[in-house]
KESE-559790 format. One record per residue (C-alpha): residue in three letters; x, y, z. Coordinates in pm, whole numbers, plus 50000, padded with zeros to 5 digits. Each point is the difference from the previous one (the first is absolute). Example, Ala and Ser with C-alpha at 12.3 -4.5 7.8 and 13.67 -1.06 7.14 Angstrom:
% KESE-559790
@r:ala east:51230 north:49550 up:50780 .
@r:ser east:50137 north:50344 up:49934 .
***
This chain:
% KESE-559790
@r:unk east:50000 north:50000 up:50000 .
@r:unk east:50106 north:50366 up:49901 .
@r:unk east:50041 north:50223 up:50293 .
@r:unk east:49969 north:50393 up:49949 .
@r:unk east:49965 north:50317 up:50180 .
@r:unk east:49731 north:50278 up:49968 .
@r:unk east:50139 north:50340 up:49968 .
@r:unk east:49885 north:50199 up:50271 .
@r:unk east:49902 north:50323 up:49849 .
@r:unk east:49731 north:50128 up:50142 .
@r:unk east:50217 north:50035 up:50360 .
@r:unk east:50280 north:50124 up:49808 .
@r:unk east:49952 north:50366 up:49887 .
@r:unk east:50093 north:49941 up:49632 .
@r:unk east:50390 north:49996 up:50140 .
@r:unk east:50180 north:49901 up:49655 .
@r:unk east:50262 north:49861 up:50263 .
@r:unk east:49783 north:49785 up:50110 .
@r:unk east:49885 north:49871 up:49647 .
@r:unk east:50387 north:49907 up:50007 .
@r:unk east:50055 north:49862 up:50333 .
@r:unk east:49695 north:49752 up:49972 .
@r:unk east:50062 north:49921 up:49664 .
@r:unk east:50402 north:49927 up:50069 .
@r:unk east:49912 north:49808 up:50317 .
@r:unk east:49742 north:49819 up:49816 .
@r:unk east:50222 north:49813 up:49771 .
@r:unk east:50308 north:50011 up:50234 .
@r:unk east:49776 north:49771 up:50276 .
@r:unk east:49919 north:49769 up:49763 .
@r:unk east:49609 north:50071 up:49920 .
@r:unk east:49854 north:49919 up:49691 .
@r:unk east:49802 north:50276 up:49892 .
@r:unk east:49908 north:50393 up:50068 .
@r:unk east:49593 north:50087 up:50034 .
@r:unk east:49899 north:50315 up:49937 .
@r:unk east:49643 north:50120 up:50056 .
@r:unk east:49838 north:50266 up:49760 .
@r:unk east:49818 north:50324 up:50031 .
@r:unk east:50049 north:50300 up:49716 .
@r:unk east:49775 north:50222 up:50307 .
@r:unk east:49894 north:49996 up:50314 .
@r:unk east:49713 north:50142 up:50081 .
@r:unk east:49803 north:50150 up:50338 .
@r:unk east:49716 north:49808 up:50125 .
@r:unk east:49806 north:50233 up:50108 .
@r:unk east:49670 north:50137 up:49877 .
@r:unk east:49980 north:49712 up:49693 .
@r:unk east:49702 north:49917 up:49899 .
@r:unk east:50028 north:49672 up:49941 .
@r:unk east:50235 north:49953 up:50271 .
@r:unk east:50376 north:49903 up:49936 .
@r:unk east:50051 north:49667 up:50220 .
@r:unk east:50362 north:49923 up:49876 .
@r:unk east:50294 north:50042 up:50256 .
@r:unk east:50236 north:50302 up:49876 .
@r:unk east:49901 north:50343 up:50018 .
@r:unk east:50141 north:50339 up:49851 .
@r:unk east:50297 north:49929 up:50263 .
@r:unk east:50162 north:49692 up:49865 .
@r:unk east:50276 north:50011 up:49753 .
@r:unk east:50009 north:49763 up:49724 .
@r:unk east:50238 north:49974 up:49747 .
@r:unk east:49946 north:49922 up:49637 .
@r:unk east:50126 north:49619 up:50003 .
@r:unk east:50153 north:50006 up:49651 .
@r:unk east:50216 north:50276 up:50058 .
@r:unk east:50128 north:49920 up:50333 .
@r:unk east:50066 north:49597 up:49827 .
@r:unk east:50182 north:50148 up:49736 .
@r:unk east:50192 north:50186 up:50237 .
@r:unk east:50084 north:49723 up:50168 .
@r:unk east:50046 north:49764 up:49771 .
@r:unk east:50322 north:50181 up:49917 .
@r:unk east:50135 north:49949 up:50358 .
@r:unk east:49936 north:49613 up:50015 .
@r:unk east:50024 north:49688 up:49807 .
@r:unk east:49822 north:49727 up:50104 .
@r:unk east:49649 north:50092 up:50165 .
@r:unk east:49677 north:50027 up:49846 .
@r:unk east:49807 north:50291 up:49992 .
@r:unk east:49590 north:49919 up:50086 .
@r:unk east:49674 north:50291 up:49975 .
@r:unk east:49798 north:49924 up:50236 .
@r:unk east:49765 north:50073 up:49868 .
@r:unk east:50033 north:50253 up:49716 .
@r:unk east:49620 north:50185 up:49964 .
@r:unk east:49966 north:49879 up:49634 .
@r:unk east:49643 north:50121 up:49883 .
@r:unk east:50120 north:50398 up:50106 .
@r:unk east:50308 north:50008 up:49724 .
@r:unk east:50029 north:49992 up:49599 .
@r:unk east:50025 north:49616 up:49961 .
@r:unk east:50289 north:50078 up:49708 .
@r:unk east:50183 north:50234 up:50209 .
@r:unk east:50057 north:49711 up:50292 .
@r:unk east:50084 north:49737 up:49742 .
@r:unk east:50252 north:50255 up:49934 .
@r:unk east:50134 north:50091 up:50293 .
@r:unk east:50007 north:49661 up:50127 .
@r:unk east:50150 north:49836 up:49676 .
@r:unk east:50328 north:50253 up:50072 .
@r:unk east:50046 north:49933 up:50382 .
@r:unk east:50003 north:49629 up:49910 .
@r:unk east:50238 north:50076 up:49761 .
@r:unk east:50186 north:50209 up:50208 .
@r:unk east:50007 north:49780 up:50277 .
@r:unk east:50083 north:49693 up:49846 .
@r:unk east:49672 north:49835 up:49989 .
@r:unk east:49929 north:50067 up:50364 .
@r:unk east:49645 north:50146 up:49985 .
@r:unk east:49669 north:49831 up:50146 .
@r:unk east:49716 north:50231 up:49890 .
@r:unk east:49719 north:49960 up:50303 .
@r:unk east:49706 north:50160 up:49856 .
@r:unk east:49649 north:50095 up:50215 .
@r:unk east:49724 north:50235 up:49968 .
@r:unk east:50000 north:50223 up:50341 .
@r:unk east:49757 north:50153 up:50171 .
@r:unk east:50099 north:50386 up:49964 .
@r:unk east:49763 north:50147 up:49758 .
@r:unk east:50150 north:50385 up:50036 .
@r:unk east:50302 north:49814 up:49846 .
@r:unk east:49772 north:49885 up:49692 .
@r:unk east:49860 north:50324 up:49971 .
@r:unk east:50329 north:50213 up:49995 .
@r:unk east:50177 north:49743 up:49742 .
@r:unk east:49668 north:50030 up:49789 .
@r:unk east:49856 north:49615 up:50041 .
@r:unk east:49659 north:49878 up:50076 .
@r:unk east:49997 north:49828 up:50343 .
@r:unk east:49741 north:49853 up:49943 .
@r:unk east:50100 north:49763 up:49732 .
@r:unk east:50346 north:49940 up:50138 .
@r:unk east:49917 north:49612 up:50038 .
@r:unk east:49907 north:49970 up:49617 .
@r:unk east:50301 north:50210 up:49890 .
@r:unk east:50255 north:49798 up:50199 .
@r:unk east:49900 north:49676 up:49845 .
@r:unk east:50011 north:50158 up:49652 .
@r:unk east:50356 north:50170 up:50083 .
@r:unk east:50179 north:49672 up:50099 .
@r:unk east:49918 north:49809 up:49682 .
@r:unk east:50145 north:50347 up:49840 .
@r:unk east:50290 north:50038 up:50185 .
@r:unk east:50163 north:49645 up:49924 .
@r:unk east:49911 north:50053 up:49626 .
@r:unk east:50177 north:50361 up:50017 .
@r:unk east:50301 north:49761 up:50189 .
@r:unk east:49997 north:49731 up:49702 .
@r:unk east:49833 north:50082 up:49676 .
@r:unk east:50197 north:50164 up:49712 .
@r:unk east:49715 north:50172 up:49922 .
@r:unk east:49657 north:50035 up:50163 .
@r:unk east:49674 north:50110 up:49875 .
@r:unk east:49795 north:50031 up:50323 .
@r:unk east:49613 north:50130 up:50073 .
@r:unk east:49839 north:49905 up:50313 .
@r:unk east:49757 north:50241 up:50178 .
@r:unk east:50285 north:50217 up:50183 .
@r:unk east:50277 north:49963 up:49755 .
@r:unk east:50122 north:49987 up:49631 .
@r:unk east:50282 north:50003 up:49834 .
@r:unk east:50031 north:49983 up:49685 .
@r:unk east:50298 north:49801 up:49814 .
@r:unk east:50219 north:50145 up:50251 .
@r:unk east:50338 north:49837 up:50153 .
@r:unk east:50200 north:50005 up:50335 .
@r:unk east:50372 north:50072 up:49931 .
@r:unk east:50216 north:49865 up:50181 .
@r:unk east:49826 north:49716 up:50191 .
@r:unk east:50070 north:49886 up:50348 .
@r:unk east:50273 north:49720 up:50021 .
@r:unk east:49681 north:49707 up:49978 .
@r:unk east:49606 north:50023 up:50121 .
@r:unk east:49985 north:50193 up:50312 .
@r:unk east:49813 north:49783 up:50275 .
@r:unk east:49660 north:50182 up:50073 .
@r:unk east:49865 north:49924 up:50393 .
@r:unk east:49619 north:50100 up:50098 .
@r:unk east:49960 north:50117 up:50354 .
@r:unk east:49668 north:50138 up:50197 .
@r:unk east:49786 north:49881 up:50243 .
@r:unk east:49676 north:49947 up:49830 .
@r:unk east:49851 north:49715 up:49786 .
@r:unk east:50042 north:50196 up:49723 .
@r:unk east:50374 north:50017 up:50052 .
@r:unk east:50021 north:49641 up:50084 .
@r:unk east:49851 north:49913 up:49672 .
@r:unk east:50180 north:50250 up:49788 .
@r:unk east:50350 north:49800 up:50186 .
@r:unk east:49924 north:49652 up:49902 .
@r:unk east:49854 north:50086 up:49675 .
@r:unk east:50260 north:50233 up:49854 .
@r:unk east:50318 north:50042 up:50224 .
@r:unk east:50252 north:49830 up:50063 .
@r:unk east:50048 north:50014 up:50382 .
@r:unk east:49764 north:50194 up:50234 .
@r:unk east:50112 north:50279 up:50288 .
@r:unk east:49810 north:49900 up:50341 .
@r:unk east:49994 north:50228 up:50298 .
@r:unk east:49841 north:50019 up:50295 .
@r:unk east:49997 north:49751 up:50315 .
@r:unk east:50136 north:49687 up:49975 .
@r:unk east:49658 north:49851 up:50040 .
@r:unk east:49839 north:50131 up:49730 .
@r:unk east:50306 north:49997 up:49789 .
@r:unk east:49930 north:49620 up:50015 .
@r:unk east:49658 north:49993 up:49918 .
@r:unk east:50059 north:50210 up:49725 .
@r:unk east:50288 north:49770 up:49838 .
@r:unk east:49749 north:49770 up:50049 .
@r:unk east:49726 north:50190 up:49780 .
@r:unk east:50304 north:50076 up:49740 .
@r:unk east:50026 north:49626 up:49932 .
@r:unk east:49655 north:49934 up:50032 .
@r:unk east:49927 north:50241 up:49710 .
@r:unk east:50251 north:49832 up:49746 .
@r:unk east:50385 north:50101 up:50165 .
@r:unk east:50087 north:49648 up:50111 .
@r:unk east:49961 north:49882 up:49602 .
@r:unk east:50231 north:50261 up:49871 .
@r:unk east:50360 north:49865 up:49998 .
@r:unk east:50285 north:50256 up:50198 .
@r:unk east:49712 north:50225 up:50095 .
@r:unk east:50134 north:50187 up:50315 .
@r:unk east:49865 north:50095 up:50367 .
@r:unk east:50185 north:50323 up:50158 .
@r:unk east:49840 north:50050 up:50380 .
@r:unk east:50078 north:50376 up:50069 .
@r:unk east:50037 north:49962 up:50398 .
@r:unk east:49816 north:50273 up:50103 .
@r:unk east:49989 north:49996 up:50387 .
@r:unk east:50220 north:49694 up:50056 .
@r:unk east:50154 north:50135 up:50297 .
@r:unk east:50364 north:49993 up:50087 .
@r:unk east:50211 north:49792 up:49859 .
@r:unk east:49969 north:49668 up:50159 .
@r:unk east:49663 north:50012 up:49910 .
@r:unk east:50055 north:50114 up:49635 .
@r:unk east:50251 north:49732 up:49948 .
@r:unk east:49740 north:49736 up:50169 .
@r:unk east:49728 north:50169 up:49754 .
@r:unk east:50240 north:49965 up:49716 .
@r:unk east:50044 north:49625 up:50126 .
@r:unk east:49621 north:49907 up:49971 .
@r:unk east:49951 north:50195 up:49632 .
@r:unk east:50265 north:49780 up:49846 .
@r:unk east:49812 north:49664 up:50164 .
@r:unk east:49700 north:50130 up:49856 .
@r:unk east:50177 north:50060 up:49656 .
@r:unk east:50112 north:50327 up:49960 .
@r:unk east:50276 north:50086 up:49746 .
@r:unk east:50061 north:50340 up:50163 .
@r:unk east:49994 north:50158 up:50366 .
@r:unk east:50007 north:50390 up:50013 .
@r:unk east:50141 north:50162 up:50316 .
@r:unk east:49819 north:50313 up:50115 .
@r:unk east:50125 north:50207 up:50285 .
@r:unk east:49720 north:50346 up:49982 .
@r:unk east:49795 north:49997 up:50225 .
@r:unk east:50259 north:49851 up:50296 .
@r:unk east:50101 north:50345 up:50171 .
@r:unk east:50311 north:50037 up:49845 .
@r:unk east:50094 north:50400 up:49962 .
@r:unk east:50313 north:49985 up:49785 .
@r:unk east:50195 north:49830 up:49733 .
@r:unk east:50202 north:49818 up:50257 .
@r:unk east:49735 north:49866 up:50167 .
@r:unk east:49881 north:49831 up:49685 .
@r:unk east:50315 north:49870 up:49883 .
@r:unk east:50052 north:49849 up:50403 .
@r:unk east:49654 north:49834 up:49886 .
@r:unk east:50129 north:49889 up:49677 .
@r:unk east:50326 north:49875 up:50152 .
@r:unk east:49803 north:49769 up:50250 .
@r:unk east:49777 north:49852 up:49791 .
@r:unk east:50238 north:49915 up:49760 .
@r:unk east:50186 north:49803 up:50249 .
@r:unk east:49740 north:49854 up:50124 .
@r:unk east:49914 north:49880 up:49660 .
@r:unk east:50376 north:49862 up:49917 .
@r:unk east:50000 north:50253 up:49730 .
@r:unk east:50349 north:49980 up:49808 .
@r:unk east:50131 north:50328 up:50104 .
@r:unk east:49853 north:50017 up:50398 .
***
């Protein structure tokens, strides 16, 4: 089983030497793989009408993960780079095949595109998409995106996009795996239909129910197809590494570490975090 870290941004400030510290120690510890959430906004709760019910606020920094991957990517060499999850329906679906085909080309090959549909409709609205049909669109948009990725040329027209004899150039290094996460039925079914892995968060109990529901909706009949848990509110370390434990004995391919959300007020704090669990792990570099 792959074992990554979740950058910790929204505790962070936007510090670029953070970006660097986290991203050095993530490969010098031995992890796997970098997470990176997404939000292009953020957005104050108050006086919506229909409420916002998502977690971040006008307060929490975010950066834009394919920047801060490419930045990276040019200060390491061996881990992957994961969105998790990239808000799919709110961006031109050519412009991320774009973006994305370069920082896997960039990188080496290192990119795992984890695509969603949020829950922050003041984002929609400022980027000029319809909320409302954000489930549609992201189903259309995958089966785009890996024909941007492969095709020499592709004549395109769904009910969102066209394109019209149009090509990529230059093309990632090979197809750029595309993971599902959410925590609705909808995104469960989207996952085992279309992606190739799916992002779970959440507690560890219904984490496992909702593996469950992946398989159960086709998952367990697609061969390689991928399970990342993204261990939101694990605890400290021994229990994270006892969480990561019981994911891979369920069958997980991937385990992300996430330390927001623990009381930790600076860089060093995090990286003590990191440190531990990846001992307690046996990670190659502990």
């Amino acid at each position: 089983m792959e074992i990554g870290f979740v950058y910790p941004q929204t505790e962070l400030g936007g510090d670029p030497g953070a970006v660097r510290a986290i991203g050095r120690a993530t490969e010098q510890l031995g992890f796997d793989h970098l997470l990176a959430y997404d939000h292009v906004l953020g957005a104050t709760h108050a006086d919506r009408e229909p409420p916002l019910w998502g977690p971040y606020t006008e307060r929490d920094p975010f950066h834009d993960p394919f920047v801060m991957f490419a930045y990276l990517a040019g200060m390491t060499e061996r881990i992957h780079f994961a969105t998790g999850v990239l808000i799919l329906p709110q961006r031109q679906t050519v412009l991320v095949a774009k973006q994305a085909a370069d920082l896997d080309l960039l990188s080496g090959g290192r990119l795992r595109l984890g695509v969603g549909v949020g829950w922050n409709y003041v984002e929609y609205d400022a980027l000029g998409q319809d909320f409302s049909t954000r489930g549609r669109r992201a189903d259309e948009q995958i089966d785009l995106l890996r024909r941007l990725w492969t095709d020499d040329l592709v004549e395109f027209t769904g009910e969102f996009d066209a394109v019209d004899r149009a090509t990529l150039i230059p093309r990632p290094m090979g197809p750029i795996p595309v993971w599902v996460g959410g925590f609705s039925e909808a995104a469960f079914r989207r996952g085992a239909t279309l992606g190739d892995g799916f992002m779970y968060a959440g507690t560890e109990d219904r984490v496992m129910g909702a593996l469950e529901r992946v398989r159960e909706l086709g998952a367990r009949e697609i061969p390689g197809f991928g399970h990342d848990f993204v261990a939101l509110r694990s605890g400290g370390a021994a229990d994270v590494a006892g969480a990561a434990e019981r994911w891979s004995e369920a069958g997980g391919t991937h385990f992300s570490v996430v330390s927001m959300g623990l009381g930790f007020d600076s860089v060093d704090a995090h990286l003590d975090f990191m440190g531990d669990v990846a001992r307690r792990l046996a990670l190659p570099g502990a």
